[in-house]
C-alpha atoms as an extended CHARMM CRD file, in Angstrom:
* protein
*
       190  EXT
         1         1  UNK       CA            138.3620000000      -33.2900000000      106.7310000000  PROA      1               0.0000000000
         2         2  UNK       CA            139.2810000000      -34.3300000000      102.9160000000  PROA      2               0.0000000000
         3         3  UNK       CA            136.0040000000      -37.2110000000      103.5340000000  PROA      3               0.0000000000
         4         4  UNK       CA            133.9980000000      -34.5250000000      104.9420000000  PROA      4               0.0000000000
         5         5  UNK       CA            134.0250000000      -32.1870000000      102.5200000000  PROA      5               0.0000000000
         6         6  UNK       CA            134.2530000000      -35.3340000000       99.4810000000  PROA      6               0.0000000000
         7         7  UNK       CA            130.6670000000      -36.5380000000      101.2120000000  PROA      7               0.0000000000
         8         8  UNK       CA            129.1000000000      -32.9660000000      101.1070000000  PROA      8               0.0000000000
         9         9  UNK       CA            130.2490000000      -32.3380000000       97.9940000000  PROA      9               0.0000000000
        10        10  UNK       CA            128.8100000000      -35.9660000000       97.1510000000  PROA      10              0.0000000000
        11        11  UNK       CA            125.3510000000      -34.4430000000       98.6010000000  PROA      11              0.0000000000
        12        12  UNK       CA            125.4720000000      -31.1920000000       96.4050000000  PROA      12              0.0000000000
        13        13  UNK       CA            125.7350000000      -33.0620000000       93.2100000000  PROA      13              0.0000000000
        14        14  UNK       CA            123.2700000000      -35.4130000000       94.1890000000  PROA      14              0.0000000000
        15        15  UNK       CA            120.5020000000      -32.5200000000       95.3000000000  PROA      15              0.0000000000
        16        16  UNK       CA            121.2550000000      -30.6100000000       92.5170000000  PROA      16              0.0000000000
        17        17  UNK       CA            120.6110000000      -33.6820000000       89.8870000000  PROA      17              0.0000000000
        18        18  UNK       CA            117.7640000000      -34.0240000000       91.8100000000  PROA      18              0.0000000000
        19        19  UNK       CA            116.7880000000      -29.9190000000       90.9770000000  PROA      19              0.0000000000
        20        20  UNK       CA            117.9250000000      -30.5280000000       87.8000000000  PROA      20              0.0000000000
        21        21  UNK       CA            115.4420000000      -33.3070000000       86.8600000000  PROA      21              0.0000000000
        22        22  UNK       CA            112.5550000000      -31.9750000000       89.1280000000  PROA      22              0.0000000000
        23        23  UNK       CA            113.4460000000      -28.6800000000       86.8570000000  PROA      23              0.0000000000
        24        24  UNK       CA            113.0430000000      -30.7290000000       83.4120000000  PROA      24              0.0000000000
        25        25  UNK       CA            109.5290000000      -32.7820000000       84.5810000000  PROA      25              0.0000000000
        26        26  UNK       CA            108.2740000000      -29.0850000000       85.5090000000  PROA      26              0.0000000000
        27        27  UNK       CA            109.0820000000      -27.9300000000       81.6520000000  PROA      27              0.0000000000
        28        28  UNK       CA            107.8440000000      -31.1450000000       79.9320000000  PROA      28              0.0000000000
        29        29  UNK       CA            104.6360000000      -30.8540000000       82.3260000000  PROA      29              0.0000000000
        30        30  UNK       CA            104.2620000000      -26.9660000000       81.0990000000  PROA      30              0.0000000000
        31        31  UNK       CA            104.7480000000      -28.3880000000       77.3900000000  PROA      31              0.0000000000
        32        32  UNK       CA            102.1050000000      -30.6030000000       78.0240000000  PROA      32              0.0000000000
        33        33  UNK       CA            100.1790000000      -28.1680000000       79.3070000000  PROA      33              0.0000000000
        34        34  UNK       CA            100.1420000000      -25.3300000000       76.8470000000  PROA      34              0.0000000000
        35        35  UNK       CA             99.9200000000      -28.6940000000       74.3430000000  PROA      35              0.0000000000
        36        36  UNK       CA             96.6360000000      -29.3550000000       75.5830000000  PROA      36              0.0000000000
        37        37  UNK       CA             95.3150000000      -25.6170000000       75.8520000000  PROA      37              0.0000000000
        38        38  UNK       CA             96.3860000000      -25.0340000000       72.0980000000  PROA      38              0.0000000000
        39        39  UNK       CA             94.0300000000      -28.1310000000       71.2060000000  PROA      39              0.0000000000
        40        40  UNK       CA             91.4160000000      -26.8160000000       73.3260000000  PROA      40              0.0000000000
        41        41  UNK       CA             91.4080000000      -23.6690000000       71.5800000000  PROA      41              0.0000000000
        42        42  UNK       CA             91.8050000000      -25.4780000000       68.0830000000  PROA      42              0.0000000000
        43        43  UNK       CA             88.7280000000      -27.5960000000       68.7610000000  PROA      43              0.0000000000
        44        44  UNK       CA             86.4650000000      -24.3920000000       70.1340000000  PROA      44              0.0000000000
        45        45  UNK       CA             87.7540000000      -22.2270000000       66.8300000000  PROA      45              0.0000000000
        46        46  UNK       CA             86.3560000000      -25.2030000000       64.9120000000  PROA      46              0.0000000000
        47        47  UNK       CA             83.3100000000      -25.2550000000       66.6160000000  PROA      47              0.0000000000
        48        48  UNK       CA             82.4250000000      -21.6790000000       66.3280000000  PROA      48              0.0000000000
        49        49  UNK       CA             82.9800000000      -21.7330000000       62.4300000000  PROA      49              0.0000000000
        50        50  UNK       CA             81.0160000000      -24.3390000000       62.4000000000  PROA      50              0.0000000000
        51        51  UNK       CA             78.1480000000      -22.3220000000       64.1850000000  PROA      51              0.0000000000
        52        52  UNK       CA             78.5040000000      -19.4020000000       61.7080000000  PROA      52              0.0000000000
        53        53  UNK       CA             78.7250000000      -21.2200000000       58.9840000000  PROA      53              0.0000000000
        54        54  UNK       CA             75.1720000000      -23.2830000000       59.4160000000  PROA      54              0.0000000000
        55        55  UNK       CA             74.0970000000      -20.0170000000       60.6830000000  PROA      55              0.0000000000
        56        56  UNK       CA             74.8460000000      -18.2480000000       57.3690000000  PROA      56              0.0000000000
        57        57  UNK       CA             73.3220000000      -21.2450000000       55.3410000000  PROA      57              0.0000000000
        58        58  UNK       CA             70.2080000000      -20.9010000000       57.7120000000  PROA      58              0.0000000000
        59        59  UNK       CA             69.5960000000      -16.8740000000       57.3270000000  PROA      59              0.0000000000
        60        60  UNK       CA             70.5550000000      -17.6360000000       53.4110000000  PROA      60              0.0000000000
        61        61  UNK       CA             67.6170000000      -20.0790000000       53.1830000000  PROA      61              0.0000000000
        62        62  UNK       CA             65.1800000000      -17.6690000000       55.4090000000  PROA      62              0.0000000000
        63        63  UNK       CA             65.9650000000      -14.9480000000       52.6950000000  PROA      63              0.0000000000
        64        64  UNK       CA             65.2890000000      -17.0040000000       49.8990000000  PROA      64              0.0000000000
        65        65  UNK       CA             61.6260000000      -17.9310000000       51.5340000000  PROA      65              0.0000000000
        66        66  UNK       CA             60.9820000000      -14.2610000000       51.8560000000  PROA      66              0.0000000000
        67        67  UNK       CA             62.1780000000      -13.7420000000       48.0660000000  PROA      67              0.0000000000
        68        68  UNK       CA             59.8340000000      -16.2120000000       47.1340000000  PROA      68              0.0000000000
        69        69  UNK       CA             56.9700000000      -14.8040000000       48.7360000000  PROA      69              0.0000000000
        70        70  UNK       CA             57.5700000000      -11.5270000000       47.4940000000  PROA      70              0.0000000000
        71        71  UNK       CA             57.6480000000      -12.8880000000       43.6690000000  PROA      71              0.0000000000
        72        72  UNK       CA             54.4990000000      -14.8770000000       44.5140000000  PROA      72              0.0000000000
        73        73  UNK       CA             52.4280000000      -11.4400000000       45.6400000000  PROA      73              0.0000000000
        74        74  UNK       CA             53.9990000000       -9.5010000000       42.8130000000  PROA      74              0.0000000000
        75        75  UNK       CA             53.2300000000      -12.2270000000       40.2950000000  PROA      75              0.0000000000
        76        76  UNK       CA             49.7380000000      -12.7870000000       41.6740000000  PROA      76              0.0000000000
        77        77  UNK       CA             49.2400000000       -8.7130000000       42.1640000000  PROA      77              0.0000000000
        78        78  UNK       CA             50.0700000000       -8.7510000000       38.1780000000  PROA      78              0.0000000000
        79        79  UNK       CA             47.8590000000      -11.4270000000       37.0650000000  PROA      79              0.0000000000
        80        80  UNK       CA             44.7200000000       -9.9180000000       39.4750000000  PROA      80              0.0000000000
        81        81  UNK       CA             45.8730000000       -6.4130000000       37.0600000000  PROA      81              0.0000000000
        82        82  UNK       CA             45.9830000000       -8.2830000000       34.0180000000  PROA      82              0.0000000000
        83        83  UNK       CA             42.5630000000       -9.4960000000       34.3170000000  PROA      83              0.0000000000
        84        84  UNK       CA             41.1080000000       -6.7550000000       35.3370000000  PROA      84              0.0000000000
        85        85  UNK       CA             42.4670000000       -4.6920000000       32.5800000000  PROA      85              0.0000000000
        86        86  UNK       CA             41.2370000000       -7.5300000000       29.8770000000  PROA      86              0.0000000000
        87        87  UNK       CA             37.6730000000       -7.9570000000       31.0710000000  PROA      87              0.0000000000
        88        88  UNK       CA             36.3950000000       -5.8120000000       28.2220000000  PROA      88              0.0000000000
        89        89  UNK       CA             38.5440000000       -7.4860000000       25.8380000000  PROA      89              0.0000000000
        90        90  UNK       CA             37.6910000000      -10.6770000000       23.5370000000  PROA      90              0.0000000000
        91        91  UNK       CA             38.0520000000      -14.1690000000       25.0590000000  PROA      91              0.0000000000
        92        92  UNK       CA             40.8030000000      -14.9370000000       23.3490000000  PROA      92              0.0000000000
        93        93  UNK       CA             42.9350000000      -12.1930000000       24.1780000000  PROA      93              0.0000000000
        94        94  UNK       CA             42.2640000000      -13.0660000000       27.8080000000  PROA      94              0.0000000000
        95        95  UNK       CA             43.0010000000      -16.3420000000       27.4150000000  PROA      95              0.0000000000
        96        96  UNK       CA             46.2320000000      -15.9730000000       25.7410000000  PROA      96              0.0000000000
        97        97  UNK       CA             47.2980000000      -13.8650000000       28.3630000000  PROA      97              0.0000000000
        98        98  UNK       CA             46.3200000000      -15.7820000000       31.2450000000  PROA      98              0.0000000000
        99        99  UNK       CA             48.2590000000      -18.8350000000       30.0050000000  PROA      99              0.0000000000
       100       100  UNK       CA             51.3240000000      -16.0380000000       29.1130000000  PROA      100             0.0000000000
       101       101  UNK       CA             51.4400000000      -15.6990000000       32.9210000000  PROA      101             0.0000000000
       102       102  UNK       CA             51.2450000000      -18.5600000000       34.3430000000  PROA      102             0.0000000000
       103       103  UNK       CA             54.2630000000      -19.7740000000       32.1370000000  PROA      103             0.0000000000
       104       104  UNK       CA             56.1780000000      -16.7570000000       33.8510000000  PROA      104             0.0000000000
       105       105  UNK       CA             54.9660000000      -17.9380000000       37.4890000000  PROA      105             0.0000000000
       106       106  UNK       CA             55.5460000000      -21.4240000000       36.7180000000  PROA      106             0.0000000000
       107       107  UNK       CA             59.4570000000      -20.7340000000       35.4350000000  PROA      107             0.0000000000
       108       108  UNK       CA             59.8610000000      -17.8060000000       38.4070000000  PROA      108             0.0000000000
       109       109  UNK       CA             58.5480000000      -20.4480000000       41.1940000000  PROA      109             0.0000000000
       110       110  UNK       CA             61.0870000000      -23.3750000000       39.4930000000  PROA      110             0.0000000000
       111       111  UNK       CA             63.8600000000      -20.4960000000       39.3920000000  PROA      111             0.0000000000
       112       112  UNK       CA             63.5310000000      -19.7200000000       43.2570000000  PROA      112             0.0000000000
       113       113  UNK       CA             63.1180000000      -23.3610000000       44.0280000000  PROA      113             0.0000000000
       114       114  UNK       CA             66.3070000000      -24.6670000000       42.0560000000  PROA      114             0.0000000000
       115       115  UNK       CA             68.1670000000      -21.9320000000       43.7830000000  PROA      115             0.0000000000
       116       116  UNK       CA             66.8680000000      -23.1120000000       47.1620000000  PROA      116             0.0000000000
       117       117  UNK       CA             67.4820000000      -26.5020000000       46.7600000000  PROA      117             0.0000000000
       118       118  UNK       CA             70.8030000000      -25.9090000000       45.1180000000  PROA      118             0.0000000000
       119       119  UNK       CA             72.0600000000      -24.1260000000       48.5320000000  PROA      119             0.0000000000
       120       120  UNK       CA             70.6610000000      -26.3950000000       50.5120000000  PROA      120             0.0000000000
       121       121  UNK       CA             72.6970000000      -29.1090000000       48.4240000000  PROA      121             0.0000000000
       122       122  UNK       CA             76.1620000000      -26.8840000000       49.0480000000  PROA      122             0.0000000000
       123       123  UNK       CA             75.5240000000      -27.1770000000       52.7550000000  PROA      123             0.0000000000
       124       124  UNK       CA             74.9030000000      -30.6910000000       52.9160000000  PROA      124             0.0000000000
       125       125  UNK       CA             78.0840000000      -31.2080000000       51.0980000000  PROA      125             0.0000000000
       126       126  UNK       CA             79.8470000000      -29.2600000000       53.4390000000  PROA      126             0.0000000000
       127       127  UNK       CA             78.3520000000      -30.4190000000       56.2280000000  PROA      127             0.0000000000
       128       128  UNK       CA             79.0850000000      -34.0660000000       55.1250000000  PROA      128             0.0000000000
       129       129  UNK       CA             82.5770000000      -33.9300000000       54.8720000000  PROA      129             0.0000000000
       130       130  UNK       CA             82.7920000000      -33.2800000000       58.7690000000  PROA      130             0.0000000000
       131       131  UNK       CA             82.0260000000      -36.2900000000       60.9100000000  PROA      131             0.0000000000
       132       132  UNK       CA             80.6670000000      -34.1080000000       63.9980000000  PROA      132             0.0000000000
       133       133  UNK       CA             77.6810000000      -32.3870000000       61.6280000000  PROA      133             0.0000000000
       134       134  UNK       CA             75.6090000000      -35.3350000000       61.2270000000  PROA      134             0.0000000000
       135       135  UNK       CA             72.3280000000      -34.3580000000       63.0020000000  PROA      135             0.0000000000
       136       136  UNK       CA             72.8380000000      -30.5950000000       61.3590000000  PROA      136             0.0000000000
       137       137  UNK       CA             72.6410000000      -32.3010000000       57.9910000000  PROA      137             0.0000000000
       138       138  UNK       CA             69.4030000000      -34.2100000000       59.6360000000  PROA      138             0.0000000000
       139       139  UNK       CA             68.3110000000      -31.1730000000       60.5520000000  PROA      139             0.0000000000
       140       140  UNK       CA             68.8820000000      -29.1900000000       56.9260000000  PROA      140             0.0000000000
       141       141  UNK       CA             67.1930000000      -32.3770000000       55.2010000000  PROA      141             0.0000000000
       142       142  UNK       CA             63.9110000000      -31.7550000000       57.6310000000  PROA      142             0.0000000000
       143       143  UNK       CA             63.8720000000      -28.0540000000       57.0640000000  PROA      143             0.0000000000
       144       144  UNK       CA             63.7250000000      -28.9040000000       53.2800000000  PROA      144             0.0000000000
       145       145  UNK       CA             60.8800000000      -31.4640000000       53.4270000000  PROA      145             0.0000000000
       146       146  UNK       CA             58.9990000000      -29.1210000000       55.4870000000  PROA      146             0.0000000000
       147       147  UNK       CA             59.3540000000      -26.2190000000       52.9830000000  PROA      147             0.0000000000
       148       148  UNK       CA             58.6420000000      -28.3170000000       49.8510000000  PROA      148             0.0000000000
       149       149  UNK       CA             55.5860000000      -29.8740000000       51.8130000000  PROA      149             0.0000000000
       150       150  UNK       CA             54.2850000000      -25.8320000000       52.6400000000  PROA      150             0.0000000000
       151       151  UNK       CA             55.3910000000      -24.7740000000       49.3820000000  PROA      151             0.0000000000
       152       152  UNK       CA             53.0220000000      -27.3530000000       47.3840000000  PROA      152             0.0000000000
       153       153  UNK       CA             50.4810000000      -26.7060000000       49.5970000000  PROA      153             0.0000000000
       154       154  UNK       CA             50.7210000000      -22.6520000000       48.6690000000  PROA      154             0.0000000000
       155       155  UNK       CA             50.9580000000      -23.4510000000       45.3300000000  PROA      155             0.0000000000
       156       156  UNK       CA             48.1810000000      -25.2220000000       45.5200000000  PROA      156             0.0000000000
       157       157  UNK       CA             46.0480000000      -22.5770000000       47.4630000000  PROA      157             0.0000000000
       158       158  UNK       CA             47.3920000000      -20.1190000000       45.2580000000  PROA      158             0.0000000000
       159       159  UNK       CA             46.4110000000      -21.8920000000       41.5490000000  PROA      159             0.0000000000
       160       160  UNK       CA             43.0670000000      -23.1840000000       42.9200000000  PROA      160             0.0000000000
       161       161  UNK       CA             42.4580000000      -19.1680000000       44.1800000000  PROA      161             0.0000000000
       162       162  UNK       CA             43.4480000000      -18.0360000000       40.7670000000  PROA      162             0.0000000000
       163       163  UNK       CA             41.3990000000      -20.1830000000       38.7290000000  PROA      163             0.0000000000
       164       164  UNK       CA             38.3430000000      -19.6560000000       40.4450000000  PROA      164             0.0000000000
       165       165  UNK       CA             39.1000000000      -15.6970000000       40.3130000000  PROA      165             0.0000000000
       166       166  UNK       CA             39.2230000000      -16.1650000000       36.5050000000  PROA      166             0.0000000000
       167       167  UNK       CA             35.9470000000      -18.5850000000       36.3310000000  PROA      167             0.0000000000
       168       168  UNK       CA             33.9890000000      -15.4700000000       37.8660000000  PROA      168             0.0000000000
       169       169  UNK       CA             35.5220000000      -13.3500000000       35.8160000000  PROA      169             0.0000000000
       170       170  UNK       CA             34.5850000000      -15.6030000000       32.9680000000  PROA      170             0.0000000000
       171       171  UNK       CA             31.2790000000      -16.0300000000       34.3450000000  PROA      171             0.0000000000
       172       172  UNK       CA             30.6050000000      -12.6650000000       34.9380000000  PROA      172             0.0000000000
       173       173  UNK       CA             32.0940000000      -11.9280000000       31.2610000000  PROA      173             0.0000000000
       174       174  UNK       CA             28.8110000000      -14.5150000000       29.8380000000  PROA      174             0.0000000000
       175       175  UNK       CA             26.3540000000      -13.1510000000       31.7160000000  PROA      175             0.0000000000
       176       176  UNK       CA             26.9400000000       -9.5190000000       30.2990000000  PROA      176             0.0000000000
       177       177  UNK       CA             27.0810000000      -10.7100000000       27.2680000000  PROA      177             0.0000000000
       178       178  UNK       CA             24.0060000000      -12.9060000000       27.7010000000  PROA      178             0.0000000000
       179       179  UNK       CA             21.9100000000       -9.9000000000       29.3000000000  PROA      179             0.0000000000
       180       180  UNK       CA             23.4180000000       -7.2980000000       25.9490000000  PROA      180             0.0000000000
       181       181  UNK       CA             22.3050000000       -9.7310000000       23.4880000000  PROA      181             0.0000000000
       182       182  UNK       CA             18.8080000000      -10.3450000000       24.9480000000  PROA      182             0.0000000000
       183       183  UNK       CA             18.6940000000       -6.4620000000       25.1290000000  PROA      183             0.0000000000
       184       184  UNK       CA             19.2520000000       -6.5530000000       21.7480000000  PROA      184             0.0000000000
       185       185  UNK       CA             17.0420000000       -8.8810000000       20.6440000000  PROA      185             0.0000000000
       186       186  UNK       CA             14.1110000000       -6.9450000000       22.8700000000  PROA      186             0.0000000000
       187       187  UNK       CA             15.3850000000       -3.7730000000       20.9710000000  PROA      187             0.0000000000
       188       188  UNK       CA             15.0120000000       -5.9670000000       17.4980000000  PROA      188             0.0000000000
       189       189  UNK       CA             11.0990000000       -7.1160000000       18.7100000000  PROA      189             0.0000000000
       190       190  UNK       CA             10.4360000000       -3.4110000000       19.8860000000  PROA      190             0.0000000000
């Protein structure tokens, strides 16, 4: 009876060791586990403010394109006011004032273009200190080229435009001046 009971007890011990380590494997596996899911959920936070933050740099540098249209058709609204305004006034006068403005449209279109590239610079850097962001930086440098290319191209639509504007004007200026004096003159033979 004393054997009996010394080999069931024997059995006991041994199952519950058994429970016991089957109970330990279950809570290291669970560690793991919730391990892994925290990483998972690391790695997606990551990528999301990653998402936003080329998003913000994105609808930053849309704004800035609008801006910059905007000051071009103010700035080319003035000029078309200015002249208008000056075509009964001397040459000179004209002159000097033309030249006036396009000093102010030269400095406003480097102002909106430093500011432009100088964001698009910040988001490079950013985007260069993370390994994963290389074809977003690819992207960025693409998107730049692209607006500098369409930029010059405006700029040079927009110039050539306002210097022929002013050559009629000019033009036009002569040939009143032309048709007064021979009035003049015909008054003078008269």
């Amino acid at each position: 009876a004393v054997v009996s009971k010394a080999v069931v007890s024997t059995q006991s011990t041994g199952e519950l060791e058994a429970k016991l380590r089957a109970g330990y494997m279950n809570k290291e596996r669970a560690a793991q586990l919730a391990e892994k899911e925290a990483r998972r959920q690391e790695e997606k936070y990551y990528e999301e403010q990653l998402a936003k933050t080329l998003q913000d740099e994105w609808n930053r540098a849309q704004e800035l394109e609008l801006e910059s249209e905007k000051l071009k058709w103010e700035s080319s609204k003035m000029y078309q006011q200015q002249l208008e305004y000056q075509l009964t006034e001397q040459e000179d006068a004209k002159r000097a004032a033309y030249e006036e403005f396009l000093k102010e449209k030269l400095l406003i279109d480097e102002i909106v273009r430093k500011i432009y590239d100088e964001d698009l610079r910040e988001a490079e850097d950013r985007l260069k200190k993370q390994q994963q962001t290389r074809a977003y930086i690819e992207e960025f440098k693409k998107a730049r080229a692209m607006w500098k290319e369409s930029e010059q191209l405006q700029m040079a639509e927009e110039n050539r435009r306002i210097l022929e504007f002013a050559k009629q004007q000019q033009t036009r200026e002569s040939d009143r001046m032309a048709l007064r004096k021979e009035e003049e003159q015909r008054k003078d033979q008269v």
